[in-house]
Chimera marker file (.cmm) of the C-alpha trace (Angstrom):
<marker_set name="trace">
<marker id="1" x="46.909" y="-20.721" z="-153.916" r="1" g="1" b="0" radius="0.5"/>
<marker id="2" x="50.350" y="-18.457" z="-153.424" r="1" g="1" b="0" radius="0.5"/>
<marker id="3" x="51.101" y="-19.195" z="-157.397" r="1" g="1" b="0" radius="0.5"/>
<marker id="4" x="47.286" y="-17.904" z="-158.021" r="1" g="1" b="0" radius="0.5"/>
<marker id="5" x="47.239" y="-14.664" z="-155.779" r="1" g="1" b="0" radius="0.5"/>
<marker id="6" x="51.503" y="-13.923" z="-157.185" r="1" g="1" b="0" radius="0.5"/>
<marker id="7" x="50.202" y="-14.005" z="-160.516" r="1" g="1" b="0" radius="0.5"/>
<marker id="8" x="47.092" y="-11.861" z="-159.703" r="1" g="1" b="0" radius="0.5"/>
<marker id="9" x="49.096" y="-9.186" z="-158.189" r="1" g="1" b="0" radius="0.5"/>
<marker id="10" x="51.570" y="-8.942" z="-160.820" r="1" g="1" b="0" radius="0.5"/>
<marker id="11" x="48.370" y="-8.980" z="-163.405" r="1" g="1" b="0" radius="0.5"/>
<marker id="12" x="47.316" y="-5.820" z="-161.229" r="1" g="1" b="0" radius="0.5"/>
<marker id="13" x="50.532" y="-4.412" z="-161.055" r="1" g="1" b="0" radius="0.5"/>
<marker id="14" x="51.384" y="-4.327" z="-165.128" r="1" g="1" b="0" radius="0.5"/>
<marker id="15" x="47.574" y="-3.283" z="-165.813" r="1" g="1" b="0" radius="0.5"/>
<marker id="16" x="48.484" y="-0.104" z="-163.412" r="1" g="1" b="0" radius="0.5"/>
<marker id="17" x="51.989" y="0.668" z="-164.411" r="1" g="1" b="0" radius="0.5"/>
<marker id="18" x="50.753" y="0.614" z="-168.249" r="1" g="1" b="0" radius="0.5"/>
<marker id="19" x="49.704" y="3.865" z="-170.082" r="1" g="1" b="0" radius="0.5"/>
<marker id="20" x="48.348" y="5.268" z="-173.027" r="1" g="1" b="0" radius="0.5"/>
<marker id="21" x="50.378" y="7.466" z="-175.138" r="1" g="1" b="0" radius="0.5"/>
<marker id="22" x="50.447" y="9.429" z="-178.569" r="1" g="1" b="0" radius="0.5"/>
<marker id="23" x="52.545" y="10.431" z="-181.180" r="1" g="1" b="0" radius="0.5"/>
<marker id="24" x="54.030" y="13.857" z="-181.627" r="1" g="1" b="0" radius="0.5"/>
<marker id="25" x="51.228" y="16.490" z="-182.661" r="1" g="1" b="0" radius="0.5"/>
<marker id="26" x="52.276" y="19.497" z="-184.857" r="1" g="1" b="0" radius="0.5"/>
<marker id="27" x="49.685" y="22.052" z="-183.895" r="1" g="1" b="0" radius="0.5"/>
<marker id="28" x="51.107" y="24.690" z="-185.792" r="1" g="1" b="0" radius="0.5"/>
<marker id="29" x="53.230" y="23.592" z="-188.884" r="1" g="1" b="0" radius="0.5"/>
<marker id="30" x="55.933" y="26.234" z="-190.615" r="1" g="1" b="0" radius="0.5"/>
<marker id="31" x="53.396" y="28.413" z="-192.202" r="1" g="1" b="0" radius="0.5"/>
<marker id="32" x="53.701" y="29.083" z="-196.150" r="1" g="1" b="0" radius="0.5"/>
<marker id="33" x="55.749" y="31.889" z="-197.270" r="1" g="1" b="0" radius="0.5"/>
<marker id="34" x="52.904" y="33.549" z="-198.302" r="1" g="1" b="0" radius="0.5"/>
<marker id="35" x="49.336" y="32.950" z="-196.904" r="1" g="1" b="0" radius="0.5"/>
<marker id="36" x="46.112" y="34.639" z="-195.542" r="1" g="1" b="0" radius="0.5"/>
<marker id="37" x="44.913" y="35.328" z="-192.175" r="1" g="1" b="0" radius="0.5"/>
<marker id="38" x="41.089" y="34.742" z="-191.981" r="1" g="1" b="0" radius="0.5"/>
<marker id="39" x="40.631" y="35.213" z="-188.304" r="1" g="1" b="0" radius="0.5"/>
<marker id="40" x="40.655" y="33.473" z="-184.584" r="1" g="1" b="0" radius="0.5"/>
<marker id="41" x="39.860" y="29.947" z="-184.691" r="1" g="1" b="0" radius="0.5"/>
<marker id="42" x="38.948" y="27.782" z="-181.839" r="1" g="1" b="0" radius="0.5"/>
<marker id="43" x="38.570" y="23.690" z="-181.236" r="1" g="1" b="0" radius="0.5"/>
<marker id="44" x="37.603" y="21.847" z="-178.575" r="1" g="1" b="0" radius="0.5"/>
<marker id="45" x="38.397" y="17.681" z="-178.068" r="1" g="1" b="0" radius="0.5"/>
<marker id="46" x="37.861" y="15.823" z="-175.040" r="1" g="1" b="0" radius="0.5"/>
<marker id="47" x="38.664" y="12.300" z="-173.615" r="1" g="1" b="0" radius="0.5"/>
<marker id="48" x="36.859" y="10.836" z="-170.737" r="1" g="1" b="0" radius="0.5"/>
<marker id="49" x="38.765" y="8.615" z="-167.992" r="1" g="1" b="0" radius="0.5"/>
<marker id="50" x="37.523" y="5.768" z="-165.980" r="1" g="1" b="0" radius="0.5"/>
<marker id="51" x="39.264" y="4.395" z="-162.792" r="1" g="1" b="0" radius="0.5"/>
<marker id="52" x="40.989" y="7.496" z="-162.805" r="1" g="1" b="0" radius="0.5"/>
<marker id="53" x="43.308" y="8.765" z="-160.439" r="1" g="1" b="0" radius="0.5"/>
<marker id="54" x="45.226" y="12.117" z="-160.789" r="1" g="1" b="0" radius="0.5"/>
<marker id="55" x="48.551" y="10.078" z="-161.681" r="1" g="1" b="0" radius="0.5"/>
<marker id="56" x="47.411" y="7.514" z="-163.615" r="1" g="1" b="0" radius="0.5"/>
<marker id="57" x="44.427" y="6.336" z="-165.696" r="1" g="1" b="0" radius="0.5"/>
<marker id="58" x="43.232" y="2.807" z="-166.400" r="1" g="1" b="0" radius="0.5"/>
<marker id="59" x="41.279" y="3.081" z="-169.432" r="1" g="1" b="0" radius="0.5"/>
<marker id="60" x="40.977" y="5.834" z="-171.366" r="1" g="1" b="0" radius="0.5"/>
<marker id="61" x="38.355" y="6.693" z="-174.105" r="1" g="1" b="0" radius="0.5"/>
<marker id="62" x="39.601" y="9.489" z="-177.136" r="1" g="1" b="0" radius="0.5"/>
<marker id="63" x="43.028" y="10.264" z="-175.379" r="1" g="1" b="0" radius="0.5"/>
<marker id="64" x="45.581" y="9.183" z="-178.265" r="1" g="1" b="0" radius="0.5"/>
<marker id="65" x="43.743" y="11.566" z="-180.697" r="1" g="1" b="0" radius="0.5"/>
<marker id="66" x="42.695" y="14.149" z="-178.631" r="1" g="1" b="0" radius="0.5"/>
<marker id="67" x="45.502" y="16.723" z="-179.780" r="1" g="1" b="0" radius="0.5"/>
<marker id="68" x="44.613" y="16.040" z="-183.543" r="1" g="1" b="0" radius="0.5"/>
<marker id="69" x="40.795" y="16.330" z="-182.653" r="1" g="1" b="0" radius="0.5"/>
<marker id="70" x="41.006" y="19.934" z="-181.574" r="1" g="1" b="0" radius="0.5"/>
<marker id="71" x="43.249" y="21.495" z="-184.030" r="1" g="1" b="0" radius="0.5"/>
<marker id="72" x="41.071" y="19.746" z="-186.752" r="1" g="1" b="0" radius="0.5"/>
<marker id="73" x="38.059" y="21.723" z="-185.178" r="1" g="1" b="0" radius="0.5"/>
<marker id="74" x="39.786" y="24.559" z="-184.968" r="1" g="1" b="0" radius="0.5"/>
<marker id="75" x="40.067" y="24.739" z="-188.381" r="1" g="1" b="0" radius="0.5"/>
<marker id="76" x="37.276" y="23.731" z="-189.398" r="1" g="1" b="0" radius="0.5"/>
<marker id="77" x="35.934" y="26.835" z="-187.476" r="1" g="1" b="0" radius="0.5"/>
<marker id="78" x="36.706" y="29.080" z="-189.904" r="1" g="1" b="0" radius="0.5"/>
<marker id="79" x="35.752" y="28.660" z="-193.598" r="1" g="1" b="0" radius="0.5"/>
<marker id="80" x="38.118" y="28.025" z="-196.244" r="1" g="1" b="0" radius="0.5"/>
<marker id="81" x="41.021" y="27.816" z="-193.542" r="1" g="1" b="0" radius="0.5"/>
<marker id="82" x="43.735" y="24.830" z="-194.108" r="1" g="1" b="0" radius="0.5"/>
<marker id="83" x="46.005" y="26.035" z="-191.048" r="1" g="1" b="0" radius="0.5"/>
<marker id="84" x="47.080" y="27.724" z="-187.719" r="1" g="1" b="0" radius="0.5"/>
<marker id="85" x="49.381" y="30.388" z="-186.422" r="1" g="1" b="0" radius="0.5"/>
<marker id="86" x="50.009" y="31.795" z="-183.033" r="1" g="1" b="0" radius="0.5"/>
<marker id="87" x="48.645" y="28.568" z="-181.736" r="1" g="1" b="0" radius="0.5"/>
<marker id="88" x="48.333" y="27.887" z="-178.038" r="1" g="1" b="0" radius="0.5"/>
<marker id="89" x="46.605" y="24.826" z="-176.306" r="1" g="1" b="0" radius="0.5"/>
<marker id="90" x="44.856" y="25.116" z="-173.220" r="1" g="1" b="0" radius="0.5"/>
<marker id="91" x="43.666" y="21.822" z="-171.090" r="1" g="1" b="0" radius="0.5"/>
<marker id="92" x="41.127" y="21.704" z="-168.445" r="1" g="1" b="0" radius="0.5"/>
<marker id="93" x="40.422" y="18.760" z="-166.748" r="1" g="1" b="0" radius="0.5"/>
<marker id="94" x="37.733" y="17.837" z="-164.345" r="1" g="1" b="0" radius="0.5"/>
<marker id="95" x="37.508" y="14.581" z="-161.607" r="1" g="1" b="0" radius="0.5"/>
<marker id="96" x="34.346" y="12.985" z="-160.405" r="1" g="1" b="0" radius="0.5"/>
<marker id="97" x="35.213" y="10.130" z="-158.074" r="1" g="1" b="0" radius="0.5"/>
<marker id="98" x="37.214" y="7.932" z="-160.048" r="1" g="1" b="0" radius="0.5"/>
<marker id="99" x="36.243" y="8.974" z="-163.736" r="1" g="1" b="0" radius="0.5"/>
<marker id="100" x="38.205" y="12.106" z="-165.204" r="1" g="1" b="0" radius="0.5"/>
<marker id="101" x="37.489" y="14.022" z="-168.343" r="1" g="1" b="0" radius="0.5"/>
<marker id="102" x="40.396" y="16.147" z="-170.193" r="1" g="1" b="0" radius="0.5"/>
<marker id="103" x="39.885" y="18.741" z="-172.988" r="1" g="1" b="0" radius="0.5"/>
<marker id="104" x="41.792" y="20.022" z="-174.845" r="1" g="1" b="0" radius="0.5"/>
<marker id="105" x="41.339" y="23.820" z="-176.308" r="1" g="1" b="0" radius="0.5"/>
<marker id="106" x="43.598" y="24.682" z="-179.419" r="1" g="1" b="0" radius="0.5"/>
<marker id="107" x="43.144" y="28.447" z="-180.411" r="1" g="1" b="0" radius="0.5"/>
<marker id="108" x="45.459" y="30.526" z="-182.944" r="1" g="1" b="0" radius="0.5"/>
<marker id="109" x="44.649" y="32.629" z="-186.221" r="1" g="1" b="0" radius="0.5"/>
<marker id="110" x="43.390" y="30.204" z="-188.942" r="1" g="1" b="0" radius="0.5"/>
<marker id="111" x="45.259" y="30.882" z="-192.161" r="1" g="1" b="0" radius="0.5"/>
<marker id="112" x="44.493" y="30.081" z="-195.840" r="1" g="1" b="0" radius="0.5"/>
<link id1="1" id2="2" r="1" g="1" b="0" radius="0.2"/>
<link id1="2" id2="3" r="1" g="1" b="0" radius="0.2"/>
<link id1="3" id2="4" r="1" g="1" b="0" radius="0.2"/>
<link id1="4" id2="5" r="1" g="1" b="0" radius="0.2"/>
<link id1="5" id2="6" r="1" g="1" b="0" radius="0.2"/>
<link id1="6" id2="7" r="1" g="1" b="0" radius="0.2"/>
<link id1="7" id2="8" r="1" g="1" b="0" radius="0.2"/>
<link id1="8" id2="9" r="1" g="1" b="0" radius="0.2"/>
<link id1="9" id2="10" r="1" g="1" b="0" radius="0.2"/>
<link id1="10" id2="11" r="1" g="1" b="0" radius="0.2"/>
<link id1="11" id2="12" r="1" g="1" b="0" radius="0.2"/>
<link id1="12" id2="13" r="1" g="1" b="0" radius="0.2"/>
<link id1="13" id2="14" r="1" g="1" b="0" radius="0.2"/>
<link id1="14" id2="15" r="1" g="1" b="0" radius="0.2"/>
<link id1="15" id2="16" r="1" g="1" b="0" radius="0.2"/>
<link id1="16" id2="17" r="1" g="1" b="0" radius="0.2"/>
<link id1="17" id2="18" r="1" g="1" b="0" radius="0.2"/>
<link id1="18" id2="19" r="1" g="1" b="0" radius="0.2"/>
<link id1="19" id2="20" r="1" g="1" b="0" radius="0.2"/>
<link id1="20" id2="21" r="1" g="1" b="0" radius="0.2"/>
<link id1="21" id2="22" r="1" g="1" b="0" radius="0.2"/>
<link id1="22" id2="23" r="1" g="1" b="0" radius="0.2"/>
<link id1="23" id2="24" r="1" g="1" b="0" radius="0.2"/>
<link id1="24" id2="25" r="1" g="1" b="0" radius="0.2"/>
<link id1="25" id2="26" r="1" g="1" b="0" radius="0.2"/>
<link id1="26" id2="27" r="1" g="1" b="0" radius="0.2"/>
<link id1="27" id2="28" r="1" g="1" b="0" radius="0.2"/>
<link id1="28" id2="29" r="1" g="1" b="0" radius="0.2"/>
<link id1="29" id2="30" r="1" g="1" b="0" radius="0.2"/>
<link id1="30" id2="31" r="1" g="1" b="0" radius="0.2"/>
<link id1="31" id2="32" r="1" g="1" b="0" radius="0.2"/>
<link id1="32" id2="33" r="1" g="1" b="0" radius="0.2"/>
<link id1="33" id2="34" r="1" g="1" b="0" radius="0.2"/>
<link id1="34" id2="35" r="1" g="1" b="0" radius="0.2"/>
<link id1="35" id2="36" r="1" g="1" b="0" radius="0.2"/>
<link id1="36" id2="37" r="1" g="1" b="0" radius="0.2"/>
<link id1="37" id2="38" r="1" g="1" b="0" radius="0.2"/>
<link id1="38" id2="39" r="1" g="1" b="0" radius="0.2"/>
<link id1="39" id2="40" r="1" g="1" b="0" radius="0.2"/>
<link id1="40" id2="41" r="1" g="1" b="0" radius="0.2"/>
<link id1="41" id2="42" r="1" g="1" b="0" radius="0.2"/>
<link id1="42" id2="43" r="1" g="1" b="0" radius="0.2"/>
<link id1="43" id2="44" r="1" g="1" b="0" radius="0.2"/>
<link id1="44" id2="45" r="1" g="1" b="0" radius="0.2"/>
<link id1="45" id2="46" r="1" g="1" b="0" radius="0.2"/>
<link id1="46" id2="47" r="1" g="1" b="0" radius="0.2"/>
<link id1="47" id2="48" r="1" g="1" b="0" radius="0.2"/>
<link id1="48" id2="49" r="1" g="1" b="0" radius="0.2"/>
<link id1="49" id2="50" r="1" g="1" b="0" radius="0.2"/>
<link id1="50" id2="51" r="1" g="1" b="0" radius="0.2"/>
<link id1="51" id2="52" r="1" g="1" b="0" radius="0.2"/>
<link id1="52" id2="53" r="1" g="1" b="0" radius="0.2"/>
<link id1="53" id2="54" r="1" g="1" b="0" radius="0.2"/>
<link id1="54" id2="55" r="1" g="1" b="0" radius="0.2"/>
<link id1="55" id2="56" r="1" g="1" b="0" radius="0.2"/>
<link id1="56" id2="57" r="1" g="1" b="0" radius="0.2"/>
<link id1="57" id2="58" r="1" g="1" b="0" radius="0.2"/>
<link id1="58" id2="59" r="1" g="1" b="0" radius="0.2"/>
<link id1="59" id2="60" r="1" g="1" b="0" radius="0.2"/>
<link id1="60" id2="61" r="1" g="1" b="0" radius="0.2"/>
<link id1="61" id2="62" r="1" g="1" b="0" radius="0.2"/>
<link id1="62" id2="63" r="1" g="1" b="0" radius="0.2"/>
<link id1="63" id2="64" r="1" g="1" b="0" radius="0.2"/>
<link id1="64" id2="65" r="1" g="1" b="0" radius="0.2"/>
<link id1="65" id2="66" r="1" g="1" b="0" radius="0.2"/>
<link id1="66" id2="67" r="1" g="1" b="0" radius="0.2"/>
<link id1="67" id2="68" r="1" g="1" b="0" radius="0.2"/>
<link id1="68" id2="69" r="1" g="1" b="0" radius="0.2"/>
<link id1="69" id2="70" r="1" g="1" b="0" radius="0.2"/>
<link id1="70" id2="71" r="1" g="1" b="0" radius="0.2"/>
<link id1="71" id2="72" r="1" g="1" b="0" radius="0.2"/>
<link id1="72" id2="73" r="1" g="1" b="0" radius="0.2"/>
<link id1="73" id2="74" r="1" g="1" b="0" radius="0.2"/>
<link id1="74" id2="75" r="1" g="1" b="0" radius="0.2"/>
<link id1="75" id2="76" r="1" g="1" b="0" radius="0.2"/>
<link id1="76" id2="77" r="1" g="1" b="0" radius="0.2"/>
<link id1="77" id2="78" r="1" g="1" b="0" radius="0.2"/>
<link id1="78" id2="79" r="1" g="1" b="0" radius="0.2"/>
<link id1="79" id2="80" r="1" g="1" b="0" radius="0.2"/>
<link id1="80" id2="81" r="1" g="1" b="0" radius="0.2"/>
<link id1="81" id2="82" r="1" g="1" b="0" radius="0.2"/>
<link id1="82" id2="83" r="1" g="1" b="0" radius="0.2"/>
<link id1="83" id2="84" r="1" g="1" b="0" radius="0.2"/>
<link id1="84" id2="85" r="1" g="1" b="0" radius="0.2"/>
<link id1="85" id2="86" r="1" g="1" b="0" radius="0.2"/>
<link id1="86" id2="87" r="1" g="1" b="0" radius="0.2"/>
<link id1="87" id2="88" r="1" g="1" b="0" radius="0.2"/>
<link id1="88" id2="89" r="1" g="1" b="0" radius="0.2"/>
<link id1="89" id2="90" r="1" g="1" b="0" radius="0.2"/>
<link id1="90" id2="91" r="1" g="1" b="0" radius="0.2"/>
<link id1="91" id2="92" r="1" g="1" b="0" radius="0.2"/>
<link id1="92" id2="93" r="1" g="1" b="0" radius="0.2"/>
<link id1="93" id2="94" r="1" g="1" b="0" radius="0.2"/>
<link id1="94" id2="95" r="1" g="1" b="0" radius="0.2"/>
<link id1="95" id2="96" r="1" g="1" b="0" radius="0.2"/>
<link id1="96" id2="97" r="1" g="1" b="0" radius="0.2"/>
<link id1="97" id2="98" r="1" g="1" b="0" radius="0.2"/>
<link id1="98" id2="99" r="1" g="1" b="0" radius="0.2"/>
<link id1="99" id2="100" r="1" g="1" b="0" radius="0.2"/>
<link id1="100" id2="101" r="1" g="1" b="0" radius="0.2"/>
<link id1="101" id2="102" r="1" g="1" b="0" radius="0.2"/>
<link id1="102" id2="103" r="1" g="1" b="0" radius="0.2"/>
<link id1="103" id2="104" r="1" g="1" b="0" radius="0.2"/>
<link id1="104" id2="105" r="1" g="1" b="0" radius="0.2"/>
<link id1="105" id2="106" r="1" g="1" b="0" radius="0.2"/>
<link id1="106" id2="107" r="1" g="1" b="0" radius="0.2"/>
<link id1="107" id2="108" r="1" g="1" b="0" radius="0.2"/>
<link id1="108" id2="109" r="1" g="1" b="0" radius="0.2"/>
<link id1="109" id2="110" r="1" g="1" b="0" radius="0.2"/>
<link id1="110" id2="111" r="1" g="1" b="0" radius="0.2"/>
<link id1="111" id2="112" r="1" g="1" b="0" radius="0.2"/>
</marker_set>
């Protein structure tokens, strides 16, 4: 029975001391030396959270892409637009017992 609740607790223990991660995101590549601005662009992209606690999460739905999600929408925003300068990202994130939702808000001029 000590063997069987051991094991259970480190089960418990590696399942709450793992995360979720992504790769590195370039929101706003080196532009080309000659483009076009076409105007603000904004995209949203959320992930929700369950078993969520302010420092950790235990399972997480649309977090690894979440980044990519919103500068993709961004711009796709604007017509004809294959880019983004003057980027900045903006996260809000909101907590209902234990489920959490983050989004994340890319803005920045879209640029052809």
């Amino acid at each position: 029975m000590r063997v069987l609740a051991t094991r259970g607790f480190l089960s418990l223990a590696l399942a709450a001391s793992s995360a979720c991660s992504s790769g590195w995101v370039d929101l706003s590549p080196v532009p080309p030396a000659s483009y076009a601005n076409l105007g603000p662009a904004e995209g949203e992209a959320c992930a929700t959270y369950l078993l969520a606690l302010p420092w950790h999460q235990l399972f997480a739905f649309g977090a690894s892409d979440r980044l990519v999600r919103a500068r993709d929408a961004a711009i796709a925003s604007v017509p004809g637009a294959t880019g983004l300068v003057d980027v900045t990202l903006q996260e809000r994130w909101a907590y209902w017992g234990l489920f959490s939702r983050r989004c994340a808000v890319v803005r920045g001029d879209a640029i052809r």
